[in-house]
Structure formats: C-alpha cells, structure tokens
C-alpha atoms as an extended CHARMM CRD file, in Angstrom:
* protein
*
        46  EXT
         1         1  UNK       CA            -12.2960000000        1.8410000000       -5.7640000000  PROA      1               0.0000000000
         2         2  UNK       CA            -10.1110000000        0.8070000000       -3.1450000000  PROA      2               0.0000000000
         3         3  UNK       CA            -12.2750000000       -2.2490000000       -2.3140000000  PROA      3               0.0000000000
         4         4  UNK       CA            -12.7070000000       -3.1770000000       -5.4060000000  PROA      4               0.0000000000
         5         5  UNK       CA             -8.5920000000       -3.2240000000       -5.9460000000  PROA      5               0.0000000000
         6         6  UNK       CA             -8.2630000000       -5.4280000000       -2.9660000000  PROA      6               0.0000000000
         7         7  UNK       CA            -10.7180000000       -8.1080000000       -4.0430000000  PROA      7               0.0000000000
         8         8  UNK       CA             -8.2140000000       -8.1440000000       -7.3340000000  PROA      8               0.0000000000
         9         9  UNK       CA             -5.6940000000       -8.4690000000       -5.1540000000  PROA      9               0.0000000000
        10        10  UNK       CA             -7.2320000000      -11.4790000000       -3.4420000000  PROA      10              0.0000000000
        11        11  UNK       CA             -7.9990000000      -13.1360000000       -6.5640000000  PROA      11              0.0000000000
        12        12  UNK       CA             -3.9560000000      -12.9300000000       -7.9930000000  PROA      12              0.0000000000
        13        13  UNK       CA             -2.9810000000      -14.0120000000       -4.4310000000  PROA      13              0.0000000000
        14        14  UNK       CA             -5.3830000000      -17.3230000000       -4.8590000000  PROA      14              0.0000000000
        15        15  UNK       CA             -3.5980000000      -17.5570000000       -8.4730000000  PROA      15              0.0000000000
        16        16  UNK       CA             -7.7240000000      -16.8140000000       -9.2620000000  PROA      16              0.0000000000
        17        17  UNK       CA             -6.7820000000      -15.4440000000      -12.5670000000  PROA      17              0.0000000000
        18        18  UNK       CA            -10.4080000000      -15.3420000000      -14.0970000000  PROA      18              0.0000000000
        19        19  UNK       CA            -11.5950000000      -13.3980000000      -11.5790000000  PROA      19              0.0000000000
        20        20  UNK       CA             -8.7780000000      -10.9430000000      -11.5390000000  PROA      20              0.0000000000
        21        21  UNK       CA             -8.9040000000      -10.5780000000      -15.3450000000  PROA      21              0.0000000000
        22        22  UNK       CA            -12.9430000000      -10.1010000000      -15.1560000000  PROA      22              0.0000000000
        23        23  UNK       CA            -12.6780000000       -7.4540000000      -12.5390000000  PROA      23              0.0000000000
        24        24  UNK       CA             -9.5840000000       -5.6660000000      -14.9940000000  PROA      24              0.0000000000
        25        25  UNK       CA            -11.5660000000       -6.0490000000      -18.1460000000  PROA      25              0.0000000000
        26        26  UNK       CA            -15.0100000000       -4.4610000000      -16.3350000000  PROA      26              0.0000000000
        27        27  UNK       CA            -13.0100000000       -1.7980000000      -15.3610000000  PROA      27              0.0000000000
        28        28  UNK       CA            -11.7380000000       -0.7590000000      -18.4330000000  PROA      28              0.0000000000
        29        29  UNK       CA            -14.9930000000       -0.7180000000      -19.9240000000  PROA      29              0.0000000000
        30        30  UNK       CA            -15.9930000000        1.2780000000      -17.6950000000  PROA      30              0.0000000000
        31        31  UNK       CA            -13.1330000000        3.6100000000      -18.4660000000  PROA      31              0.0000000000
        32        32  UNK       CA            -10.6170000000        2.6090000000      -15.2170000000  PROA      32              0.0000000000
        33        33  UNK       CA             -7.2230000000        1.4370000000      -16.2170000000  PROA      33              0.0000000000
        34        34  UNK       CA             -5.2680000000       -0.6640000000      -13.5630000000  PROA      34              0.0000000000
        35        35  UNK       CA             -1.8000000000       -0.7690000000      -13.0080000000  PROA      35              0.0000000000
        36        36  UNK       CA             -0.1090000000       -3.2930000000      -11.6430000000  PROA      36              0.0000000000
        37        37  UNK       CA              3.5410000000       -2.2340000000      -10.0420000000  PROA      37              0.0000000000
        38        38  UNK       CA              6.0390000000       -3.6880000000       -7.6210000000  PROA      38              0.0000000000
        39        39  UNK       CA              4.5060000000       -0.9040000000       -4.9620000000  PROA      39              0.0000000000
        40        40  UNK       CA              1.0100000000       -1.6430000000       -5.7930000000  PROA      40              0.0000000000
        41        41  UNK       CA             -1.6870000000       -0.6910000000       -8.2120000000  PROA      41              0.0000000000
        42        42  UNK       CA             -2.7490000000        2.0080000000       -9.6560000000  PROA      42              0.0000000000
        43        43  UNK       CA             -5.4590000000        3.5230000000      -11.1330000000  PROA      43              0.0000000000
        44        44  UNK       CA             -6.4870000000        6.2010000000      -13.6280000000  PROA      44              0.0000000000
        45        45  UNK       CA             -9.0110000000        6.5490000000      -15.7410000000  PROA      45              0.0000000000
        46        46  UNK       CA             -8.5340000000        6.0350000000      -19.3830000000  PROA      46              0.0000000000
C-alpha cells in the first residue's frame, strides 16, 4: 500500500492530476479510501 501511496504522491508533485485521481478512484473501488492531510495520507478501508 505504501508504494502505491508514493507513486500518488509523485503524480500530485508533477501536478499529474489524472494519474493521481486514477490511482484514488481504483482504490476506492476496491474499497481503500485515501486521505490526504497536511502530515500525509492516510488510508482505511471503506
């Protein structure tokens, strides 16, 4: 999960917002919600 975070993180970094909303969106499907925080993100599942 961890690695999968830090390519998100990547993507927002580049401003590569289709990616980072593609890997959010998978996620959720999958039942993974992201959360996005001044210390980080965090995970739970839904």
């Amino acid at each position: 999960m961890g690695l999968i975070i830090e390519i998100r993180q990547d993507a927002r970094k580049e401003k590569n917002w289709a990616v980072a909303d593609r890997i959010r969106d998978g996620l959720k499907e999958a039942g993974i919600v992201l959360e996005d925080s001044k210390n980080g993100v965090r995970w739970k599942k839904a």
